[in-house]
N, C-alpha and C positions, 0 to 999 in steps of 0.2 A: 504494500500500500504506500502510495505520496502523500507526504504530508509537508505543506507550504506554509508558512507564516512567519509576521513579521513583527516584532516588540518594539511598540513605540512608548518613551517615556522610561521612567525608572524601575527597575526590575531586578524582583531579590528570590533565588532560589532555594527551597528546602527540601530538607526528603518528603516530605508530607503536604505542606502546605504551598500556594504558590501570591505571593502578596505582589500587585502591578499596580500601577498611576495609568496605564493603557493596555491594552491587549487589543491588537490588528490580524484579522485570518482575510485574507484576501481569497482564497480561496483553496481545497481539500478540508482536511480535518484536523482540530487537534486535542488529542488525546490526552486524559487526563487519571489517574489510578490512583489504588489505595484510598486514603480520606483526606485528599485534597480539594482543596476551592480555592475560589477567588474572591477577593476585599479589593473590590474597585469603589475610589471616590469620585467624585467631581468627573467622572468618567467619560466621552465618548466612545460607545462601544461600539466597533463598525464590524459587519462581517456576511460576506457570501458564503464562505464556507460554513462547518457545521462542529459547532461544540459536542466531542462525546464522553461519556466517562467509560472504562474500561471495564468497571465492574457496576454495571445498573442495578443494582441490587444497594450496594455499601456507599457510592458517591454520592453528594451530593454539592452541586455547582452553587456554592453561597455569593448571591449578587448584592454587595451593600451598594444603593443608588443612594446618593445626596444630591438631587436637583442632576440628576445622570440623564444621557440620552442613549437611547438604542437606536440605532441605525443599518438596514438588511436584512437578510433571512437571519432569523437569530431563534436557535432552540434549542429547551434546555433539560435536563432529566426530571429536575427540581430544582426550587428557585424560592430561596428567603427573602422575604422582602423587609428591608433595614435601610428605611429613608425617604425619600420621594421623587418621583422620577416621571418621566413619559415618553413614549414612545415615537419611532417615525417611521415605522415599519410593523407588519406582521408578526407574532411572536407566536413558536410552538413548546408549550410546557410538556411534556410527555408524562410526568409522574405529579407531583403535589405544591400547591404553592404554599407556604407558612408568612406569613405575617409576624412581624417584632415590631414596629412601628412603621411610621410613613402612608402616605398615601400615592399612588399610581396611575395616572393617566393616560389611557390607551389613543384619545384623541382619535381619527380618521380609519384607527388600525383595528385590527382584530385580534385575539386572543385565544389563539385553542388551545384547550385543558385537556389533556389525556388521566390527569387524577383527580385529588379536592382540593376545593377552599380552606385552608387549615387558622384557625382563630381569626379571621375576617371581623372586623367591628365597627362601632362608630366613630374611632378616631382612625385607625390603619385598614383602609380598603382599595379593591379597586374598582373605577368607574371609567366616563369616558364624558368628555367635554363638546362632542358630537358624536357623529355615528358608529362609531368604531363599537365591538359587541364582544362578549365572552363567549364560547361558542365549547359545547359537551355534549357526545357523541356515544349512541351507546344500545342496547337492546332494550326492551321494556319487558316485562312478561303482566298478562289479566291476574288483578287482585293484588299485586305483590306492590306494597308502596314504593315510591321510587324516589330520592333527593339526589338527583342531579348535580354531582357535582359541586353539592355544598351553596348554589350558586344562586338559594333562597326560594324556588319555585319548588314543591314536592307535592307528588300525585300521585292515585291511585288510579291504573290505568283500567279500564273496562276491556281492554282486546290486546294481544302480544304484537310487538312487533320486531322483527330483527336489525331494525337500522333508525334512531328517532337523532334530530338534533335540538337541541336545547339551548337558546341563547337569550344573554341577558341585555339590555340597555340601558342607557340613562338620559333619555329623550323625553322631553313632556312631550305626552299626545293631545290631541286636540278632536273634540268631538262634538257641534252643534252648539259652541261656544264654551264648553266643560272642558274642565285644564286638569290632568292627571297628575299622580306624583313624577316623581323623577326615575322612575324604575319601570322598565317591562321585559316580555317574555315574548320569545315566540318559540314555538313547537311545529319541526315542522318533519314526516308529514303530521297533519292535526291528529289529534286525539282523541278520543272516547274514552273521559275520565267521572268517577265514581266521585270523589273528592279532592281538593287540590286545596293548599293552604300558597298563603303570599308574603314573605316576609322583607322588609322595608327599614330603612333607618332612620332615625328622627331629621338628617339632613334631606333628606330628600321627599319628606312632606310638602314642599316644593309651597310653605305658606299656605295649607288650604285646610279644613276643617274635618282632621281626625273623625270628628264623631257623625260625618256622612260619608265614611268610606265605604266602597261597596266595592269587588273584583268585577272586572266587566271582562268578557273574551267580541273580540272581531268576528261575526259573522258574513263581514266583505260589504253586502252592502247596508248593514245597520251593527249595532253595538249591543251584544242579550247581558244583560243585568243576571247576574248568577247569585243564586238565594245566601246569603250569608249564615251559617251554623254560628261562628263566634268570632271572640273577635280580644285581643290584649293588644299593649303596648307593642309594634312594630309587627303584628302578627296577624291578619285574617282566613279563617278558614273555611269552606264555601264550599257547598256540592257544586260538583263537574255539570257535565252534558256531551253533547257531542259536538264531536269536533272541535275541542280547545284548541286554535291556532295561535294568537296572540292574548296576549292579555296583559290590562293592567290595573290600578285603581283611581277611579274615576270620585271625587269627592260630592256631586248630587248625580241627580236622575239624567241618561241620555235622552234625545227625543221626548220631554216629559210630557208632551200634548197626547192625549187620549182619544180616539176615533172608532165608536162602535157601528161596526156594518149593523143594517136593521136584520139580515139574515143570511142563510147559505145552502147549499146544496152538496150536502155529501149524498152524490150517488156513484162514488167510483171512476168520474170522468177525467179525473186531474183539474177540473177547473173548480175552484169555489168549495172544495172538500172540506175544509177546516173553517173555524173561526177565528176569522184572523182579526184581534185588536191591534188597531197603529198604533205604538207607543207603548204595550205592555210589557215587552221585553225591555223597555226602562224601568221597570220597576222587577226588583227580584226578588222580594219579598211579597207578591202581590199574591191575591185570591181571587178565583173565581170559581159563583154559586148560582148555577139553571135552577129551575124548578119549574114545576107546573102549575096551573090557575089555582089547584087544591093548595097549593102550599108546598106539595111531597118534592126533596133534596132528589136531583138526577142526578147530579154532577160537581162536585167540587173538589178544589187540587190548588195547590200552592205550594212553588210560584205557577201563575198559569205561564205553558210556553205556546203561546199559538197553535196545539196543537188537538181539542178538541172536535172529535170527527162526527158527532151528534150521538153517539153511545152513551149509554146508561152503565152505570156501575162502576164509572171512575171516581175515587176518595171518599163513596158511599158504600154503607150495608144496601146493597141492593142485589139479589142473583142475576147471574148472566150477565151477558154483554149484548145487548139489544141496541138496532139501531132504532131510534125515535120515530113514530108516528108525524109525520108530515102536522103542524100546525105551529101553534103562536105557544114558544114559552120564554122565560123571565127571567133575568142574571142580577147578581148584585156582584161587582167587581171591586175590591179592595187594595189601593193601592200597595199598602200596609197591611199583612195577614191581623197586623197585633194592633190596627188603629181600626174602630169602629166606624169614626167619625170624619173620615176620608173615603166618600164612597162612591160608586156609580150605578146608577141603575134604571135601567128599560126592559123593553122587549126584544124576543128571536125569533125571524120567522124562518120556520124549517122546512126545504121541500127539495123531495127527493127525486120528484118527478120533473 
C-alpha cells in the first residue's frame, strides 16, 4: 500500500501518542495504531485522503477543535468533541461521537454517523446554521423500538425494513404562517410508526410557546397534527401513523380553519369515500361523534384522521361493521378531545347510491 503525506507546522512524535499544530494528507492514507490520537488546536485540517486506524476496534482518533476548520473528504473511526468548531466539507464518523465540551457547526455540510451521539447536551452539541443534516442509516424491524443514533427522534416502527435513513436538522419550518422549533426529522423511505417520541433543547425553542407544542409529520401536501400521549421538559411523545416522513414541532394549530362537507358517498368509487374535514388534521387531539336522530353513538374516534368511511362500530360498543343506511345523520367535532367547550356541530348526508 502508498501512503503520501505531508506535516505542516510543529510536530512531536511518540510511541503512542501523536501531538500536531497541523496535519496535511493530500492524498492515500494515513495510518495510525495502538492508542494513538490527535490534539489539534487552532487547526486547519485539510484532506482528500482518508484517516485510518489500524486496529478499529482499540483506536480512537481524538479531534480537540478550538474555533478549528475541516476542510475535504475527512473521516473518522470516532471523534471527541473538545471545543468548537465547523465544518466546510462533508464529514464521515464511522463509529461514535463523545462530546466533552464545545459546540459544532456542520453549516452547508453533512454528517454521516455510522454509531451514536454519546453525552450530547445543552451546552456541547451539534447543529447546523443552514442546511447541512446529520444523517443515520440503518435497518428497522415491526414492534422493536428504534433510537437512531442517539440523534433524539425514537420510534416504534409498524413494518420492517432493511435500509431506513434518518436525519436531523436545525431549520425553522414554516407552515401557513406557524414557525416551528429549530429541530426536525426526516425519514426516508417514510414510515408506518406505532409511537414516536421528539426530543428538543431549550435553545432551540426557537422563542415560541412550550405549552402548545404538538409533533406534526408532512403529508406533502398538508401538515397531520399527530395526537400527543405526553409531554416533559424537552421531550414529546405522540402516537405515529403512517407514513412519518418529516416531522417536527409546530407551537399552534396548522390550517386551523374548519370546513364540514354537508355529506359523502362511500360506495366504493374512489371519489367522495370518506369524510373528509378541511383542517382537522390541525388538530391532533381532536374528536369526532355521528349519531343518529334517536341520539344512538355510531361513530366516535380521537384524533379523527379523515378517515371515516360511513361504518358503524368504530370507538363504539356497537356489533359488526355495517355500512350506514343512506340518510341524514349528526356529528359533534371537538377540537380538543379534553375541551367541551370548543365544539362543532351539524349534519351528514349519507348516500351510497
Amino acid at each position: 500500500m502508498r501512503y503520501r503525506y505531508m506535516i505542516i507546522g510543529l510536530l512531536f512524535l511518540y510511541s503512542l501518542d501523536t501531538f500536531s499544530q497541523g496535519f496535511y494528507v493530500k492524498e492515500g492514507v494515513a495510518t495510525v495504531g495502538g492508542s494513538s490520537y490527535f490534539i489539534l488546536h487552532d487547526t486547519h485540517l485539510e484532506s482528500d485522503g482518508e484517516f485510518r486506524s489500524k486496529d478499529l476496534s482499540q483506536v480512537i482518533l481524538r479531534w480537540q477543535m478550538i474555533e478549528g476548520v475541516v476542510v475535504g473528504n475527512v473521516g473518522f473511526q470516532n471523534l471527541i468533541l473538545d471545543g468548537s468548531g465547523f465544518f466546510e466539507s462533508d464529514l464521515t464518523v464511522l463509529g461514535d461521537i463523545r462530546f466533552r465540551s464545545g459546540i459544532l457547526d456542520i453549516g452547508t455540510y453533512n454528517l454521516s454517523l455510522g454509531g451514536i451521539l454519546l453525552n450530547e447536551r445543552e451546552d456541547s452539541y451539534i447543529f447546523s446554521s443552514s442546511t447541512g443534516r446529520i444523517y443515520f442509516e440503518g435497518a428497522v424491524s415491526s414492534s422493536v423500538r428504534l433510537d437512531p443514533g442517539n440523534l433524539g427522534l425514537d420510534f416504534t416502527p409498524t413494518e420492517s425494513v432493511s435500509q431506513v435513513s434518518i436525519s436531523r436538522g436545525n431549520m425553522e419550518l414554516y407552515s401557513e404562517g406557524n414557525r416551528s422549533v429549530l429541530r426536525n426529522y426526516q425519514v426516508s423511505p417514510a414510515l408506518a410508526m406505532s409511537t414516536l417520541s421528539f426530543k428538543y433543547f431549550d435553545h432551540e425553542e426557537n422563542g415560541l410557546d412550550a405549552n402548545g407544542f404538538a409533533v406534526w409529520n408532512n403529508k406533502g401536501s398538508y401538515w397531520q397534527g399527530l395526537k400527543r400521549i405526553s409531554s416533559s421538559d424537552g421531550l414529546l411523545l405522540s402516537e405515529g401513523g403512517s407514513s412519518i416522513g418529516e416531522v417536527t414541532i409546530y407551537s399552534t394549530s396548522v390550517n386551523s380553519e374548519v370546513v364540514f362537507p354537508s355529506g359523502f358517498t362511500p360506495n366504493g368509487d374512489g371519489v367522495n369515500d370518506y369524510y373528509v374535514i378541511g383542517g382537522a388534521l390541525s388538530y391532533p387531539n381532536s374528536r369526532l361523534v355521528v349519531f343518529d336522530s334517536s341520539g344512538n353513538i355510531l361513530y366516535d374516534v380521537s384524533p379523527y384522521q379523515n378517515d371515516w368511511d360511513g361504518r358503524t362500530g368504530q370507538g363504539v360498543d356497537l356489533e359488526g361493521d355495517q355500512l350506514l343506511e343512506d340518510g341524514t345523520y349528526f356529528y359533534i367535532f371537538y377540537k380538543d378531545a379534553t375541551q367541551s367547550n370548543d365544539v362543532d356541530k351539524g349534519f351528514i348526508e349519507l348516500k351510497t347510491q
